[in-house]
C-alpha positions as CSV (number, residue, x, y, z in Angstrom):
1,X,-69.5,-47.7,-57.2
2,X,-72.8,-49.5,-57.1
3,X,-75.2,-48.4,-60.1
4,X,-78.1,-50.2,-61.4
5,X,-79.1,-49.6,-65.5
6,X,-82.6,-49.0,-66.2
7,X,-82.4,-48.7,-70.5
8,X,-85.6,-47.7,-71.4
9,X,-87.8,-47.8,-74.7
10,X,-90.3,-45.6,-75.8
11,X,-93.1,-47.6,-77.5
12,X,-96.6,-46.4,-79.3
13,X,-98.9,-49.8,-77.6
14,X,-97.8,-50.8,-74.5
15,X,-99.4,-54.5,-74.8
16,X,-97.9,-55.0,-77.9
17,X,-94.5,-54.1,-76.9
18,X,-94.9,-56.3,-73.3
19,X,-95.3,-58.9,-75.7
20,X,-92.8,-58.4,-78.6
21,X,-90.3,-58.1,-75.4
22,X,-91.4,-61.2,-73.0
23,X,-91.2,-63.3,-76.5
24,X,-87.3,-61.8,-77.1
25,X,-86.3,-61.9,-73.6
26,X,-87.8,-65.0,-72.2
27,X,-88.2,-66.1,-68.7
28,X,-86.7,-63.0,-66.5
29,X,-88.2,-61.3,-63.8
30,X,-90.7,-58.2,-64.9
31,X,-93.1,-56.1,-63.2
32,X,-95.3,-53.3,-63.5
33,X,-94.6,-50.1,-61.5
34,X,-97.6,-48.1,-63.0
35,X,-100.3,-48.5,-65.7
36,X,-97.6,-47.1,-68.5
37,X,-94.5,-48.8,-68.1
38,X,-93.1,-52.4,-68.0
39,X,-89.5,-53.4,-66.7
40,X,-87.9,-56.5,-67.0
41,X,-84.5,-57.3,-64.9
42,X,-82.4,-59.3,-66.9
43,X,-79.4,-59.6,-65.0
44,X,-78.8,-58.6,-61.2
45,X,-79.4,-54.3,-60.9
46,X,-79.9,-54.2,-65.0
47,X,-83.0,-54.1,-66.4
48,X,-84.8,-53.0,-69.8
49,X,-88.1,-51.0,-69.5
50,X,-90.7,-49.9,-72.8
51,X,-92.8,-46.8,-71.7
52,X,-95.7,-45.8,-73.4
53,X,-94.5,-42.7,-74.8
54,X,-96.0,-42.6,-78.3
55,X,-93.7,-39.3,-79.8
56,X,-90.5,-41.0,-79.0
57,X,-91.4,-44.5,-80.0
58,X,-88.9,-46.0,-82.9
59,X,-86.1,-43.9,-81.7
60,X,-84.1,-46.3,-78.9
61,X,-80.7,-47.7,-79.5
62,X,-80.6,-50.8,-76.9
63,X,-77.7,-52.7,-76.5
64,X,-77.3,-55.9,-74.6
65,X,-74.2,-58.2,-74.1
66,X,-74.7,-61.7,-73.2
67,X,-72.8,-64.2,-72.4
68,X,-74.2,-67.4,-74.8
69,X,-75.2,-65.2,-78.4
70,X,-76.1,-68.5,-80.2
71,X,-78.0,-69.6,-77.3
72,X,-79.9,-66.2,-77.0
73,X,-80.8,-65.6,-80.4
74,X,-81.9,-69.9,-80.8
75,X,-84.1,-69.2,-76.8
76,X,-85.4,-66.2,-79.1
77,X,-86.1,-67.7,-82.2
78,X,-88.1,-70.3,-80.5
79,X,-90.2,-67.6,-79.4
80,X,-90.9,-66.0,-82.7
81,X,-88.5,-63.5,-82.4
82,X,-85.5,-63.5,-85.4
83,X,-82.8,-60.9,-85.4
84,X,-83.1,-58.5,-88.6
85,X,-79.6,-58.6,-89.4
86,X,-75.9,-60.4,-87.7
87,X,-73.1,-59.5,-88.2
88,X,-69.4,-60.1,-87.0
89,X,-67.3,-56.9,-85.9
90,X,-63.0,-56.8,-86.8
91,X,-62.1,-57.6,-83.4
92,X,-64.4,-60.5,-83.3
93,X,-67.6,-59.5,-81.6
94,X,-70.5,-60.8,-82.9
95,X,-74.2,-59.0,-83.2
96,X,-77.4,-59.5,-83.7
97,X,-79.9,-56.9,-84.4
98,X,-83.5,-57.4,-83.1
99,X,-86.2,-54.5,-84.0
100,X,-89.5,-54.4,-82.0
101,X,-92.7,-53.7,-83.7
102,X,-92.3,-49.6,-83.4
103,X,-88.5,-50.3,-84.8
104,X,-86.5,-49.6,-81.7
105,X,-83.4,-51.2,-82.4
106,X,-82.4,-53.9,-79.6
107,X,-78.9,-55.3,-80.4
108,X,-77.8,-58.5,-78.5
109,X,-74.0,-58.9,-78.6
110,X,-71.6,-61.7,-77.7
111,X,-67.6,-62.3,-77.2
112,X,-65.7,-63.7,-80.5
113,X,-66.5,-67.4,-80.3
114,X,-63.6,-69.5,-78.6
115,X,-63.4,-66.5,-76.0
């Protein structure tokens, strides 16, 4: 089955978000398909959009998995963007929670280190 993911995040300013979100996700491919919304593709057929949808901003549960967490959140940090809080599931799963400035909650995740 082919499927692409569009996770999308109502925000209250829609330059602030573009901003808070090209700082946490660095240098991937975004666009504009209209004067309300911004999208970024961050891996092939995935992509994270913010939509200026005032009512519904602070609301959105996000989460992405990467492949490199330490490298992710150390990319992000050097962008001005620190994760609120980590933390380290039973199984080994590691988490760290970003919020964007309306407080969506954007969680990055990674595989137990050594996997």
């Amino acid at each position: 089955m082919d499927v692409d993911l569009f996770a999308g995040v109502a925000v209250s300013d829609l330059p602030r978000a573009v901003r808070w979100f090209e700082r946490l996700l660095g240098e991937v491919g975004s666009f504009a398909p209209n004067d309300t919304e911004r999208v970024w593709t961050i891996a092939e057929h995935r992509h994270v959009y913010v939509e200026l949808y005032p009512d519904h901003a602070g609301c959105a549960r996000v989460t992405l998995f990467v492949g490199d967490l330490e490298g992710f959140v150390s990319a992000a940090a050097g962008r001005g963007v620190h994760p609120e809080t980590r933390e380290t599931y039973w199984n080994g799963v590691r988490k760290a929670l970003y919020r964007d400035p309306d407080g969506n909650e954007i969680g990055v995740g990674g595989a137990p280190v050594g996997d």
